[in-house]
Biopython code that builds the backbone (N, CA, C, O; Angstrom):
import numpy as np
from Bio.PDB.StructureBuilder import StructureBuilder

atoms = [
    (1, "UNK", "N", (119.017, 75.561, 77.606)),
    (1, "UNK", "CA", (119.063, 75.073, 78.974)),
    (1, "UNK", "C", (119.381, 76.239, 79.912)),
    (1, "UNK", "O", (120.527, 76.532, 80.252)),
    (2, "UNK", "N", (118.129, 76.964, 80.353)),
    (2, "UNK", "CA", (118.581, 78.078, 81.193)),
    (2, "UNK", "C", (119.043, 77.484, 82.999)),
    (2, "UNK", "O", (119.465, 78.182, 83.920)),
    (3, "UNK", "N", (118.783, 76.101, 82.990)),
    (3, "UNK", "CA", (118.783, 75.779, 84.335)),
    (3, "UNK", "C", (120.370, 75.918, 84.613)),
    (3, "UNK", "O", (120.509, 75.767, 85.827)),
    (4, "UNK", "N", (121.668, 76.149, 83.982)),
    (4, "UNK", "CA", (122.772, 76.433, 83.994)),
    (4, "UNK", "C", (122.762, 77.607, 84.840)),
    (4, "UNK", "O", (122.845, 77.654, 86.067)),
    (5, "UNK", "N", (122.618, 78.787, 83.786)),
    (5, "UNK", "CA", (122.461, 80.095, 84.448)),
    (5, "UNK", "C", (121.042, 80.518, 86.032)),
    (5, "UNK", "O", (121.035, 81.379, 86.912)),
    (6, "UNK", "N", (120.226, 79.561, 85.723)),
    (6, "UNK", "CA", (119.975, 79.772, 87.484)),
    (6, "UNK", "C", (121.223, 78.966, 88.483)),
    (6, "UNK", "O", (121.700, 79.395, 89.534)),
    (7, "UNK", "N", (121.505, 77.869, 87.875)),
    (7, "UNK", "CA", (122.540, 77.097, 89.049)),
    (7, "UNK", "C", (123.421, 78.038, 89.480)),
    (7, "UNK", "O", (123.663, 78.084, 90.686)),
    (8, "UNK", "N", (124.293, 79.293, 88.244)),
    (8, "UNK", "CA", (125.307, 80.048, 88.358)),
    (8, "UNK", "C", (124.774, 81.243, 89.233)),
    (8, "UNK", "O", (125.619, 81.576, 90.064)),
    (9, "UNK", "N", (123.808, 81.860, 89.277)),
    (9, "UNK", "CA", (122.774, 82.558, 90.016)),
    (9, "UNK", "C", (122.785, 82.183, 91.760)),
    (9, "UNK", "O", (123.394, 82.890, 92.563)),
    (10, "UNK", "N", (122.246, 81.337, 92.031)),
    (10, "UNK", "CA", (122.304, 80.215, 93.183)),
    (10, "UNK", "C", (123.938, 80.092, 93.851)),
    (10, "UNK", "O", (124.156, 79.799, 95.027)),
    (11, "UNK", "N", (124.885, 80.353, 92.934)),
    (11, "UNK", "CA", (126.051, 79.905, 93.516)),
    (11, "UNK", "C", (126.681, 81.622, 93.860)),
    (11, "UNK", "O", (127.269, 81.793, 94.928)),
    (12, "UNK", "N", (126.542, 82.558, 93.099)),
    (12, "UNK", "CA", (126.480, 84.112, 93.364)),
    (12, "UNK", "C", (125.808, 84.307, 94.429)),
    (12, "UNK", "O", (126.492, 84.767, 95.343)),
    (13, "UNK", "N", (124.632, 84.119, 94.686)),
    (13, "UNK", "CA", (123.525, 84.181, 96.445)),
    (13, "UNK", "C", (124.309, 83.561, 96.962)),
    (13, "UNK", "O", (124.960, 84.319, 97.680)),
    (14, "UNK", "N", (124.827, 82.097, 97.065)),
    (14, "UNK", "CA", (125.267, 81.843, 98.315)),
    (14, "UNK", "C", (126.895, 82.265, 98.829)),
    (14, "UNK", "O", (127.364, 82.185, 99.965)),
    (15, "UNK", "N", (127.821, 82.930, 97.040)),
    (15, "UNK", "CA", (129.102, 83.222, 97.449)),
    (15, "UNK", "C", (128.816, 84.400, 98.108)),
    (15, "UNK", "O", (129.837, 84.579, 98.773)),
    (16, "UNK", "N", (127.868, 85.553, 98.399)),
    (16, "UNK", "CA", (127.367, 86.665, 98.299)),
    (16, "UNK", "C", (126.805, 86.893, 100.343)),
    (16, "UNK", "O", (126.869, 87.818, 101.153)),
    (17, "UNK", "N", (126.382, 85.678, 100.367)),
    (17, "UNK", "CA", (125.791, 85.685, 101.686)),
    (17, "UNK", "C", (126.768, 84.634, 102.449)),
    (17, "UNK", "O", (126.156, 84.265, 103.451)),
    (18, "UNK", "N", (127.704, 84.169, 102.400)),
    (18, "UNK", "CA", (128.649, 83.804, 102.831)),
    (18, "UNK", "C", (129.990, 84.393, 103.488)),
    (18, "UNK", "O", (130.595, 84.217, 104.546)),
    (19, "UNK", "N", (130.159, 85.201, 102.303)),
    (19, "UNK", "CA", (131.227, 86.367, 102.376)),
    (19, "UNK", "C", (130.379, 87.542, 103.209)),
    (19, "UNK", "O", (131.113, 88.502, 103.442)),
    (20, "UNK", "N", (129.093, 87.701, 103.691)),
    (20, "UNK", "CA", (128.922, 88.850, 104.738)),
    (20, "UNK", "C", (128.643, 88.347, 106.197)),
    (20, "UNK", "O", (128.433, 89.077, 107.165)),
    (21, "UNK", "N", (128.679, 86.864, 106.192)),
    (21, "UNK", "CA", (129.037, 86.639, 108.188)),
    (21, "UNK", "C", (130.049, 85.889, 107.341)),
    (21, "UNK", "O", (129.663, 84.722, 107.410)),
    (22, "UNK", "N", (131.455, 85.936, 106.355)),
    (22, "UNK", "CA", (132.839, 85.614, 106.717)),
    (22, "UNK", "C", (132.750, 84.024, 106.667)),
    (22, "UNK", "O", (133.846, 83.466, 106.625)),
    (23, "UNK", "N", (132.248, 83.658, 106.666)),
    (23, "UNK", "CA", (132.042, 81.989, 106.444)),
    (23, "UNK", "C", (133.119, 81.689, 105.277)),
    (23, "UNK", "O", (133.597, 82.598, 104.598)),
    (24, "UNK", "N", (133.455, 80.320, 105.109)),
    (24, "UNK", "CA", (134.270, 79.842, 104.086)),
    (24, "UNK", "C", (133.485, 78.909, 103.587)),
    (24, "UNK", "O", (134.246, 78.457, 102.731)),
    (25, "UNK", "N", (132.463, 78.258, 103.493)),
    (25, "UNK", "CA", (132.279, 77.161, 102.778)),
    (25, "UNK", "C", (130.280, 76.920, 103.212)),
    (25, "UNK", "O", (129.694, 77.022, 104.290)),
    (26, "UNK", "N", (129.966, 76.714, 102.356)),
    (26, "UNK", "CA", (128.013, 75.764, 102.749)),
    (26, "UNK", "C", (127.849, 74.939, 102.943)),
    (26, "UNK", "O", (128.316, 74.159, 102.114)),
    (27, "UNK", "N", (127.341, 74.504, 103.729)),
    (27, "UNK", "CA", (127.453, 72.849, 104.127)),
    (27, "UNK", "C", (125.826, 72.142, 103.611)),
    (27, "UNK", "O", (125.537, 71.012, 103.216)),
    (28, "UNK", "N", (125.272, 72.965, 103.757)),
    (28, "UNK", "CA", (124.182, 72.573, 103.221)),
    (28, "UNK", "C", (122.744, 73.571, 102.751)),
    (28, "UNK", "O", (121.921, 74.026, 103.546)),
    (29, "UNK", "N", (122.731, 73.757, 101.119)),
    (29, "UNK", "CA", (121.372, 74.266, 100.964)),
    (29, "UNK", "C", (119.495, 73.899, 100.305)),
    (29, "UNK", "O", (118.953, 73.078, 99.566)),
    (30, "UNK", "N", (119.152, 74.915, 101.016)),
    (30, "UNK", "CA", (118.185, 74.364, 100.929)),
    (30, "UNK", "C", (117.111, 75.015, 99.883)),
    (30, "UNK", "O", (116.581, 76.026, 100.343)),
    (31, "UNK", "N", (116.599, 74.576, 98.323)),
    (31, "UNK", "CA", (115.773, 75.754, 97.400)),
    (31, "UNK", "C", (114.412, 75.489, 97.261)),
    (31, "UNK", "O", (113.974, 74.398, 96.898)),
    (32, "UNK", "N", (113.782, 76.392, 97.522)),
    (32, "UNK", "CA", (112.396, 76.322, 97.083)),
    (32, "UNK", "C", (111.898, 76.471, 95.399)),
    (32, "UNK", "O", (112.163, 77.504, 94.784)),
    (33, "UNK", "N", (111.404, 75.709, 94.966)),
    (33, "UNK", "CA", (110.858, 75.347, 93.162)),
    (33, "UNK", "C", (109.963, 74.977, 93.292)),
    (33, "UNK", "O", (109.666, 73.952, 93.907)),
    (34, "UNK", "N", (108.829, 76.188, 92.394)),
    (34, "UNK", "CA", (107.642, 75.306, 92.176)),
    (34, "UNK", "C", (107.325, 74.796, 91.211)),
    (34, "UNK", "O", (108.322, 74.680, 90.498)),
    (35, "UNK", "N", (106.105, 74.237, 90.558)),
    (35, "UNK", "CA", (106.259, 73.305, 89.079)),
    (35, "UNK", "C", (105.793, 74.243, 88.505)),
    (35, "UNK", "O", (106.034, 74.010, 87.320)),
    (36, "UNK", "N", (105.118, 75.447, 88.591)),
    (36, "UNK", "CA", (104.936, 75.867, 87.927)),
    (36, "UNK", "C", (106.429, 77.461, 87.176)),
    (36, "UNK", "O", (106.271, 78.277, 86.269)),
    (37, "UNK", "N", (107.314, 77.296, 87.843)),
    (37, "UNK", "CA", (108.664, 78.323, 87.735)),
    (37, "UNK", "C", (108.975, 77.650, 86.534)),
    (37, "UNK", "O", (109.836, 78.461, 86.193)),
    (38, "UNK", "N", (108.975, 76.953, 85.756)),
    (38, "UNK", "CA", (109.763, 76.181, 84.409)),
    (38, "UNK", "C", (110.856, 75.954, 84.576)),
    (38, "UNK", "O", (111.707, 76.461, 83.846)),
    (39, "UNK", "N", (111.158, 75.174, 85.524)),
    (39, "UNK", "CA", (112.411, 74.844, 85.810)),
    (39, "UNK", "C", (112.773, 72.941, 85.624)),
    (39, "UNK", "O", (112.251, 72.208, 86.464)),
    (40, "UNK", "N", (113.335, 72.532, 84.915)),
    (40, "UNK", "CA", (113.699, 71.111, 84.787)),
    (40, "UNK", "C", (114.423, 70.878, 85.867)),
    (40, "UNK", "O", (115.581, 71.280, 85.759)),
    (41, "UNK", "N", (113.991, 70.064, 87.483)),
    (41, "UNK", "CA", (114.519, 69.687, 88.301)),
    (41, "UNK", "C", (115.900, 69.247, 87.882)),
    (41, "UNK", "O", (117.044, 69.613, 88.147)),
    (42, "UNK", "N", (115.232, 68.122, 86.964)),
    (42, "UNK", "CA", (116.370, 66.838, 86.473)),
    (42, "UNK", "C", (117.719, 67.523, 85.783)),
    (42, "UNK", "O", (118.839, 67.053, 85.981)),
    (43, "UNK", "N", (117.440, 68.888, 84.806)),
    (43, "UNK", "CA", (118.057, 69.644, 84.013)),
    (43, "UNK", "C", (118.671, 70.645, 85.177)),
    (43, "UNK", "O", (119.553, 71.349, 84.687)),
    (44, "UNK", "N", (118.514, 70.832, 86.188)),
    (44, "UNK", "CA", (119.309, 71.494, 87.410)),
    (44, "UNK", "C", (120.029, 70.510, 87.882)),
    (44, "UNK", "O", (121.250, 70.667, 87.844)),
    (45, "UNK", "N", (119.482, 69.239, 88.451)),
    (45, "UNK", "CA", (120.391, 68.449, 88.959)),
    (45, "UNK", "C", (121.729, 68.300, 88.054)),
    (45, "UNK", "O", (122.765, 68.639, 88.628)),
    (46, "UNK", "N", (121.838, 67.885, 86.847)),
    (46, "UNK", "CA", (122.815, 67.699, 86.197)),
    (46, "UNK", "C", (123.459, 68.628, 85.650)),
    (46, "UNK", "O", (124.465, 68.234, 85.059)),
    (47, "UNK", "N", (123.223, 69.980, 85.609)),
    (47, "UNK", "CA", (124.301, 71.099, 85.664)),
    (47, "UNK", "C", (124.992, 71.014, 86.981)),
    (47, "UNK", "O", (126.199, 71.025, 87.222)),
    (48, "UNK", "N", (124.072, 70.934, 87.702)),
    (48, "UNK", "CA", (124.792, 71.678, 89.684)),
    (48, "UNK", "C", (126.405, 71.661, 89.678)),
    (48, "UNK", "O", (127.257, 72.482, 90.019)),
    (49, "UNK", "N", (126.450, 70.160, 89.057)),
    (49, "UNK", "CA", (128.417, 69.719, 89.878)),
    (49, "UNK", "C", (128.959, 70.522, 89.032)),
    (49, "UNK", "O", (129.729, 71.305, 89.588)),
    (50, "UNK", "N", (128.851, 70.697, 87.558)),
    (50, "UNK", "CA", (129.457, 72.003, 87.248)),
    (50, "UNK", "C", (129.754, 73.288, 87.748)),
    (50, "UNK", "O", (130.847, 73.802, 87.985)),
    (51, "UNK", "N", (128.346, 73.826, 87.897)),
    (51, "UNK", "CA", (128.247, 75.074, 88.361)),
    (51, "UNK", "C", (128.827, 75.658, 89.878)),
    (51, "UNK", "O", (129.100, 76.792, 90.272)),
    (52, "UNK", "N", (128.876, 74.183, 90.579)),
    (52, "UNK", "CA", (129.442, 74.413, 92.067)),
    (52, "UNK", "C", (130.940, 74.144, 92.622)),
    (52, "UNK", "O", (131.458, 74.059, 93.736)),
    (53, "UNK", "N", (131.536, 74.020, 90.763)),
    (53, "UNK", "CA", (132.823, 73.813, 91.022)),
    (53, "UNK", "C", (133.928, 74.950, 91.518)),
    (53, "UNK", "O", (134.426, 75.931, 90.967)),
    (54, "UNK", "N", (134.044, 74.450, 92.591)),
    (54, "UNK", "CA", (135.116, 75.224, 92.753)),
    (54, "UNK", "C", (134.971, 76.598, 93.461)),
    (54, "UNK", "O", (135.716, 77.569, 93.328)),
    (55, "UNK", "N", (133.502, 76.453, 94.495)),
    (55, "UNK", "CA", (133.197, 77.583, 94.964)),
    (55, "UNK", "C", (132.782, 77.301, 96.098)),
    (55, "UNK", "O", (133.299, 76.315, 96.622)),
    (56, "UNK", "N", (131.925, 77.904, 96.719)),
    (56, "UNK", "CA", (131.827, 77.857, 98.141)),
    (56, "UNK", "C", (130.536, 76.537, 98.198)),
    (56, "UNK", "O", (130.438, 75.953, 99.277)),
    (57, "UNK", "N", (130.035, 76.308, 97.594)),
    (57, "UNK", "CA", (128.730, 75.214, 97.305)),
    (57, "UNK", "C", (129.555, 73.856, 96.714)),
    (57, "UNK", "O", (128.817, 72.936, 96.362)),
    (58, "UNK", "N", (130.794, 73.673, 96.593)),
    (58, "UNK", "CA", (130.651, 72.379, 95.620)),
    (58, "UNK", "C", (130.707, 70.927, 96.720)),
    (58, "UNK", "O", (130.668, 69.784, 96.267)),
    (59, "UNK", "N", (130.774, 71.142, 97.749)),
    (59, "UNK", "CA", (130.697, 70.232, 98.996)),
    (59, "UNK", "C", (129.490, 70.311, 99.274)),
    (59, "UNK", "O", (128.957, 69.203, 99.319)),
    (60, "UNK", "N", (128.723, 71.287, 99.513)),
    (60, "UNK", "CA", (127.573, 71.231, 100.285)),
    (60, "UNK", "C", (126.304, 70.162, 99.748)),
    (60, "UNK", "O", (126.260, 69.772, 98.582)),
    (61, "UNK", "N", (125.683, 69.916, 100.385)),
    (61, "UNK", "CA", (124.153, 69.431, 100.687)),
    (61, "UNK", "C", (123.501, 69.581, 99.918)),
    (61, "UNK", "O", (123.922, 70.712, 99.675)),
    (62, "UNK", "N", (122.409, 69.388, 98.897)),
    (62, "UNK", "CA", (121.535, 70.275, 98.503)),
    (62, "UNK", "C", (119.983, 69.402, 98.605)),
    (62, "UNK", "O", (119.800, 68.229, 98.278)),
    (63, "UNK", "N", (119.189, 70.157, 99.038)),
    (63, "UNK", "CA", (117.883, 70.074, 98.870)),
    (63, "UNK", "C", (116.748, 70.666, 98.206)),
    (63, "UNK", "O", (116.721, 71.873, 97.967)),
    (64, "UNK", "N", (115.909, 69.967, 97.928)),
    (64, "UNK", "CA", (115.076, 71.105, 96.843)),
    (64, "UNK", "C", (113.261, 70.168, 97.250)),
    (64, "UNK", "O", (112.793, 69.032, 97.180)),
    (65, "UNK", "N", (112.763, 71.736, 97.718)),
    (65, "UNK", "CA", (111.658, 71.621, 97.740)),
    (65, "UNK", "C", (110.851, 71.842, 96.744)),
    (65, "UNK", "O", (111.246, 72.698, 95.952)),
    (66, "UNK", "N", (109.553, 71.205, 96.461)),
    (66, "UNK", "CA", (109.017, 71.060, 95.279)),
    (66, "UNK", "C", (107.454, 72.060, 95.901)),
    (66, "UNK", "O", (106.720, 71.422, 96.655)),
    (67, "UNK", "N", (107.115, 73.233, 95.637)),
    (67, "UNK", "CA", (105.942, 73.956, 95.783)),
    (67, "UNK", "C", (105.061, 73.449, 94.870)),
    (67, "UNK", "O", (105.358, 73.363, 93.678)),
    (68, "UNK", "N", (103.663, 72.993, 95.455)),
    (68, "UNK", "CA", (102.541, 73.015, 94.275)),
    (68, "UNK", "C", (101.809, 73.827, 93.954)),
    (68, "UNK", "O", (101.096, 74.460, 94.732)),
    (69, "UNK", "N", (101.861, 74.002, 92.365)),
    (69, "UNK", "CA", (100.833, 74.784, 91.966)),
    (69, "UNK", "C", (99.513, 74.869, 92.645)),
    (69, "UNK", "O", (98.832, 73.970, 93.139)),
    (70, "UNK", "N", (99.269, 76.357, 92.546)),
    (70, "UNK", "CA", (97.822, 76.497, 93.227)),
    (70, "UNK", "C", (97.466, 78.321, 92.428)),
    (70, "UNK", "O", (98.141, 79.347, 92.504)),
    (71, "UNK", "N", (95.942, 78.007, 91.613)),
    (71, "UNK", "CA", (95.620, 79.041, 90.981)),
    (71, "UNK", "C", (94.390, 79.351, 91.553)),
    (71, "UNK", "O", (93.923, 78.609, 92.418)),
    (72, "UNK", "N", (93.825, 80.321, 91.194)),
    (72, "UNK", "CA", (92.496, 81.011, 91.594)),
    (72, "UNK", "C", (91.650, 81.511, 90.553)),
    (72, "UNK", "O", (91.947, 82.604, 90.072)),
    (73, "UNK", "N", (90.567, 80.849, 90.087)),
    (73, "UNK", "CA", (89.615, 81.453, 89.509)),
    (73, "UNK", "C", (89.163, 83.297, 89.515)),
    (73, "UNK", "O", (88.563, 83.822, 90.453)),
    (74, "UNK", "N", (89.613, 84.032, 88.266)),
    (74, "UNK", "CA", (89.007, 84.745, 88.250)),
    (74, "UNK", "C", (87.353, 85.220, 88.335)),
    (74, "UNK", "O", (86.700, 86.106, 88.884)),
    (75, "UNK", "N", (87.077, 83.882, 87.305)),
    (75, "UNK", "CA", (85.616, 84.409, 87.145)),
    (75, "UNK", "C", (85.084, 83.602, 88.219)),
    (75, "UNK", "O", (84.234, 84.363, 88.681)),
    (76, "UNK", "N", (85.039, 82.495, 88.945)),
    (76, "UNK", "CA", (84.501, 81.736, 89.795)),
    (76, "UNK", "C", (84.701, 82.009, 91.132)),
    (76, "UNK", "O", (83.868, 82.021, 92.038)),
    (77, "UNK", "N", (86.196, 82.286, 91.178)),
    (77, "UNK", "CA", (86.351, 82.151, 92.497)),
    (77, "UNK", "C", (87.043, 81.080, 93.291)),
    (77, "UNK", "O", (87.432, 81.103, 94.459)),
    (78, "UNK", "N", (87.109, 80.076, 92.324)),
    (78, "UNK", "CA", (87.320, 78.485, 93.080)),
    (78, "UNK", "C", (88.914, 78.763, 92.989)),
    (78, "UNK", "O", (89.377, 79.476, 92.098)),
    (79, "UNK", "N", (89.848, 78.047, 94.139)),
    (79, "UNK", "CA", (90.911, 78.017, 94.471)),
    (79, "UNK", "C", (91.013, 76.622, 93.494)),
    (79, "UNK", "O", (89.953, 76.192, 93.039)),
    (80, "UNK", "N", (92.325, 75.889, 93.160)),
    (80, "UNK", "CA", (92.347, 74.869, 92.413)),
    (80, "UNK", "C", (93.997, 74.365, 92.168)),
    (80, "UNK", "O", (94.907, 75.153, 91.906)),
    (81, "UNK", "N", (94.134, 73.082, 92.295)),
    (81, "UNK", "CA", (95.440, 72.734, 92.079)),
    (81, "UNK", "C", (95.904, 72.391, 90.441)),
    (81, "UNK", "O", (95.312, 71.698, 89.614)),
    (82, "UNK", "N", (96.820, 72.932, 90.352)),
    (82, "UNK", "CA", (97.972, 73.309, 88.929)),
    (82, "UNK", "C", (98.861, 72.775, 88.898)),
    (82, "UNK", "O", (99.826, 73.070, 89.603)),
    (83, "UNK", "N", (98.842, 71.610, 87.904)),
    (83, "UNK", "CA", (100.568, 70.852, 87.393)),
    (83, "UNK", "C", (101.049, 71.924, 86.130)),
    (83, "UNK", "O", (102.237, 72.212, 85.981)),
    (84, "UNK", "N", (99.896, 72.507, 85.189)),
    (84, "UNK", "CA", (100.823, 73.297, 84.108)),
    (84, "UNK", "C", (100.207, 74.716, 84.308)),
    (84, "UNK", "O", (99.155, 74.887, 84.924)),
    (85, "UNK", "N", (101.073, 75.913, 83.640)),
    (85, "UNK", "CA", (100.396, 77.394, 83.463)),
    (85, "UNK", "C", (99.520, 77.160, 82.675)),
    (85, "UNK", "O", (98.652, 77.982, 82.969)),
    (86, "UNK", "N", (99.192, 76.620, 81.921)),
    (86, "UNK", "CA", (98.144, 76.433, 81.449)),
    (86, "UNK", "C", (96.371, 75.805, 81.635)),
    (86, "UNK", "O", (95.333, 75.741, 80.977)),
    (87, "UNK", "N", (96.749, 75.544, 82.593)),
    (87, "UNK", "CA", (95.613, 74.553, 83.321)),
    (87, "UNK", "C", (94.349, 75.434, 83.745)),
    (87, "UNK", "O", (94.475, 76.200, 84.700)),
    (88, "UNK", "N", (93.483, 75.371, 83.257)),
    (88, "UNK", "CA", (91.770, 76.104, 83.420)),
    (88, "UNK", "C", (91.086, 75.574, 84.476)),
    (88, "UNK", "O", (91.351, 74.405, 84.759)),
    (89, "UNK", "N", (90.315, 76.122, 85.093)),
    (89, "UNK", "CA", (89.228, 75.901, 86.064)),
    (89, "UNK", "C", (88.113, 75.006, 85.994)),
    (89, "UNK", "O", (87.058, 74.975, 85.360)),
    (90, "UNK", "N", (88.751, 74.202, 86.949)),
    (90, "UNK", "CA", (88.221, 72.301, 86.584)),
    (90, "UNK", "C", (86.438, 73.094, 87.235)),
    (90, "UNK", "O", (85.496, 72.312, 87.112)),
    (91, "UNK", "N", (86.163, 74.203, 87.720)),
    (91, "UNK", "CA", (84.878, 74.089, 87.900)),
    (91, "UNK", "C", (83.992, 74.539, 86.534)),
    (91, "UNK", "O", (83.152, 73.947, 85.856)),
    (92, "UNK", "N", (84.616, 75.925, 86.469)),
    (92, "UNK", "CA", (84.197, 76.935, 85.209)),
    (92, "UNK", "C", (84.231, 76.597, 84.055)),
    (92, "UNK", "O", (83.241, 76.662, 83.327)),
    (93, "UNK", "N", (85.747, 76.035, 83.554)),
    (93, "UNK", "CA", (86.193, 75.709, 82.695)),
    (93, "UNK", "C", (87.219, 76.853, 82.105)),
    (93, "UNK", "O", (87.841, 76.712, 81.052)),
    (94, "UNK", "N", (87.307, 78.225, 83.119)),
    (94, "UNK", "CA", (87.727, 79.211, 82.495)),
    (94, "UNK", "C", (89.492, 79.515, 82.572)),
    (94, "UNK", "O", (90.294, 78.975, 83.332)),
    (95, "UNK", "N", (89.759, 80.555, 81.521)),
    (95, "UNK", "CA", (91.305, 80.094, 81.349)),
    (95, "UNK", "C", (91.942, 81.254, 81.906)),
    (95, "UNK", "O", (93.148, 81.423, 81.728)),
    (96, "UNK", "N", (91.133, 82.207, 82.675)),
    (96, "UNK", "CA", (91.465, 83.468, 83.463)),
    (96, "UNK", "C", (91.633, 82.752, 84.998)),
    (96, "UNK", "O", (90.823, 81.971, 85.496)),
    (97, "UNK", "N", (92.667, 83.141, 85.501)),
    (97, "UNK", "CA", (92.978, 82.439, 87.013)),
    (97, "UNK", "C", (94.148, 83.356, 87.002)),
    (97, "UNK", "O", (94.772, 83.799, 86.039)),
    (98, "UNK", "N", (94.359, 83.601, 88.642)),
    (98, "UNK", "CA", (95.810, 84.061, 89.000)),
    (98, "UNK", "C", (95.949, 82.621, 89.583)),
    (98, "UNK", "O", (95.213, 81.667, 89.832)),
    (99, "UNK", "N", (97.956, 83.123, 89.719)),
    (99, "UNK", "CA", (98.630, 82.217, 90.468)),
    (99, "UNK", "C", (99.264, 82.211, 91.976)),
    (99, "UNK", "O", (100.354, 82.643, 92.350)),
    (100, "UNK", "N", (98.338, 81.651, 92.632)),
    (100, "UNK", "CA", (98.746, 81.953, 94.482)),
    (100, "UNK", "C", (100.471, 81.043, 94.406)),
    (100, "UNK", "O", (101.572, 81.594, 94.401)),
    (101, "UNK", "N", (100.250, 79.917, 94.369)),
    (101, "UNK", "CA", (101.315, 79.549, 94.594)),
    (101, "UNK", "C", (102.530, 78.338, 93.101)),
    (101, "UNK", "O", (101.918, 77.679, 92.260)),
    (102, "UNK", "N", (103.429, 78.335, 93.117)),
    (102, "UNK", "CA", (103.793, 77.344, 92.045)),
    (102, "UNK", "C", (104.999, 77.868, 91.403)),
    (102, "UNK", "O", (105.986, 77.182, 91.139)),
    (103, "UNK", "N", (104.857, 79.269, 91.136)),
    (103, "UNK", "CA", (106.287, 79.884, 90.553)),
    (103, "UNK", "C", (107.404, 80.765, 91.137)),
    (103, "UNK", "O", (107.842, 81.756, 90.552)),
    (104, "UNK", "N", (107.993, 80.165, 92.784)),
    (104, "UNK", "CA", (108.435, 80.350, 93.176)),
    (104, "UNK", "C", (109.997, 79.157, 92.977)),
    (104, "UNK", "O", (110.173, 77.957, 92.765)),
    (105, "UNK", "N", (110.889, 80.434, 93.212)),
    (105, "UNK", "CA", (112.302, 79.923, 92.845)),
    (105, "UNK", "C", (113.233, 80.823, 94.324)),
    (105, "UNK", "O", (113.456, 82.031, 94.238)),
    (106, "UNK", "N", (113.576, 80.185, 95.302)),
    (106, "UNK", "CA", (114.630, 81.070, 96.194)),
    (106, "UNK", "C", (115.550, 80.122, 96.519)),
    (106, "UNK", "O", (115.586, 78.987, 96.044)),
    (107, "UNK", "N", (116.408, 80.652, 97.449)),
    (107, "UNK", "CA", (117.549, 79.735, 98.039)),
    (107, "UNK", "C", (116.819, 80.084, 99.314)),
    (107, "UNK", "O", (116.885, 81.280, 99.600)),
    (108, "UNK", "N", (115.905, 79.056, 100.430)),
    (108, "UNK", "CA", (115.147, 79.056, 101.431)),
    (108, "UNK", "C", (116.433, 79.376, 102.944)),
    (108, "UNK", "O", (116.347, 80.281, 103.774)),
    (109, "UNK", "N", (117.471, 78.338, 102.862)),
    (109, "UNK", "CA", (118.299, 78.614, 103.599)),
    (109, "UNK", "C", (119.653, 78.107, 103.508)),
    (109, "UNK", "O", (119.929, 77.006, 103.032)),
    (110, "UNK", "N", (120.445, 78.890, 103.948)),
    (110, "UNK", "CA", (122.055, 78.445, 103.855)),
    (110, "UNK", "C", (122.838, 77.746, 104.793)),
    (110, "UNK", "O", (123.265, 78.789, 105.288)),
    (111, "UNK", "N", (123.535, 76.651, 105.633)),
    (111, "UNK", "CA", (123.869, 76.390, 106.323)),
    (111, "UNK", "C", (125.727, 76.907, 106.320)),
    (111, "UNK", "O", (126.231, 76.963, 105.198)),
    (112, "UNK", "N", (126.356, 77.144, 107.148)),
    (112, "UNK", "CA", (127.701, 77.745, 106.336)),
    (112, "UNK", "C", (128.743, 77.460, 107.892)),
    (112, "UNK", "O", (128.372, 77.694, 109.042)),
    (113, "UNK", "N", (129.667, 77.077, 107.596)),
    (113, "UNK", "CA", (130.856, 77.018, 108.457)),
    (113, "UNK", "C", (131.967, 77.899, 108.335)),
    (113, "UNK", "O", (132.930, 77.789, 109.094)),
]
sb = StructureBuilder()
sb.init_structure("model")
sb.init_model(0)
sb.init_chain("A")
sb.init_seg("    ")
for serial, (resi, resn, name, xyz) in enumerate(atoms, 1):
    if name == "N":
        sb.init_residue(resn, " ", resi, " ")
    sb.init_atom(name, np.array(xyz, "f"), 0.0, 1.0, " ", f" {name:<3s}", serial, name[0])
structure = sb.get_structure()
């Protein structure tokens, strides 16, 4: 279950950017996840209250945006939407594609008092 050690990650960024405008506490954040980052939403949600014990996040807010996959045909060309890394080119059929969007993981924004 690596979604632990991103939660502990997440709580370092926000003790990190807190402590440089002096703030004491987050009131509310906000993360960007896409489906394609391998991240178990559900398996983050239920670490979090752990991981936010007792730090500058364990009050705060949290929100989590969900990015959709989106790959690009190498050999075709065709842009195309992606639930897995694995997913081939519904035109081509081919299994060469980059990934424009889907495996993104940030903390988008911090709210802080």
């Amino acid at each position: 279950m690596h979604e632990l050690s991103i939660a502990l990650g997440i709580v370092k960024i926000a003790e990190d950017e807190t402590a440089k405008v002096k703030a004491e506490r987050v009131t509310k954040i906000a993360l960007e996840i896409g489906v394609l980052a391998g991240i178990e939403i559900d398996s983050l949600n239920f670490v979090w209250s752990s991981a936010v014990e007792n730090t500058v996040l364990e009050n705060a807010e949290k929100e989590i945006l969900i990015i959709d996959g989106v790959g690009k045909c190498i050999d075709c060309d065709t842009e195309f939407a992606m639930e897995n890394i694995y997913d081939c080119c519904p035109n081509c059929g081919s299994n060469f594609k980059g990934i424009l969007k889907g495996k993104e993981l940030k903390v988008k924004t911090l709210e802080v008092i």
